[in-house]
N, C-alpha and C positions, 0 to 999 in steps of 0.2 A: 349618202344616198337616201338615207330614211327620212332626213332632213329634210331634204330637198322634195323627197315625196310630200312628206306632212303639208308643205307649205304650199306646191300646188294643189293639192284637196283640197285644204281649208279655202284655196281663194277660186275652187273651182266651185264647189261645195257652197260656198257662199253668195256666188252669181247664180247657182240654177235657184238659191233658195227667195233669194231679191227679185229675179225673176218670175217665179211659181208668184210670190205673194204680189206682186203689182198688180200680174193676168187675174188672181182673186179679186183685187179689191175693188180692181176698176167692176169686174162682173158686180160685184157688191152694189156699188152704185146703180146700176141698169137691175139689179134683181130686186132693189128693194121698194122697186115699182109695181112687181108681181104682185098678183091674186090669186084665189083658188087654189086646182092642182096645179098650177106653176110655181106658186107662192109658194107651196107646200114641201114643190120636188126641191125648191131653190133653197130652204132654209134646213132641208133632212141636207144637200149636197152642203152646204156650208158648215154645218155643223162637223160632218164629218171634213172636211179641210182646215179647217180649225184645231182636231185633235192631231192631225198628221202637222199641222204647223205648229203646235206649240211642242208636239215630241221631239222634229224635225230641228227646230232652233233649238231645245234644252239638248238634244244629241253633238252638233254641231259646234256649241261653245264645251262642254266635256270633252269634245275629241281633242279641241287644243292645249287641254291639260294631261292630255292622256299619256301615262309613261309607254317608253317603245316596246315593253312585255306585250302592255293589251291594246295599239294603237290599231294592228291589220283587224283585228277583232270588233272593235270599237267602229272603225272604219267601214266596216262591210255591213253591220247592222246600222250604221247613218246612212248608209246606199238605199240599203233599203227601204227605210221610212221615210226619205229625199225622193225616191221612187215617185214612192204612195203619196207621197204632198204633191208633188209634179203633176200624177193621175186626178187627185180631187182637185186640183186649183182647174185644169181643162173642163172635167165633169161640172162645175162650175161656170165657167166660163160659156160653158154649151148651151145652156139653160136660159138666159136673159135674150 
């Protein structure tokens, strides 16, 4: 059973995160046409989807190594920071 969980997270875990990053990057393109305070809200919001994305992906390959002591544990703080990537890639996204 714990198997079979792992292995749907990882490929569920791994589509919202392919996901979250394409809606970034495309915003990427259209924000880095910004000026001013748009320029300004668009590069504080990417910055911050950037630390949630590189945490988010170094969480996410660790999980698949992760022994079954500490995987639900492991697990539940990837949710978490997969969250927060999810929230800044839209807060991004809004901006351009």
């Amino acid at each position: 059973k714990l198997a079979k969980d792992r292995e749907a997270y990882n490929i569920d875990a791994t589509a919202r995160f392919d996901k979250a990053d394409a809606k970034a990057k495309e915003a990427k393109v259209k924000g880095a046409k910004l000026t001013g305070k748009k320029g300004a809200d668009f590069k504080a919001a990417w910055a911050k989807y950037t630390t949630y994305h590189d945490d988010a992906d170094g969480r996410i390959k660790r999980l698949r190594s992760a022994g079954d002591d500490s995987w639900t544990s492991d697990k539940d703080s990837t949710e978490s920071v997969l969250s927060n990537m999810e929230k800044a890639a839209s807060d991004v996204a809004s901006i351009p």
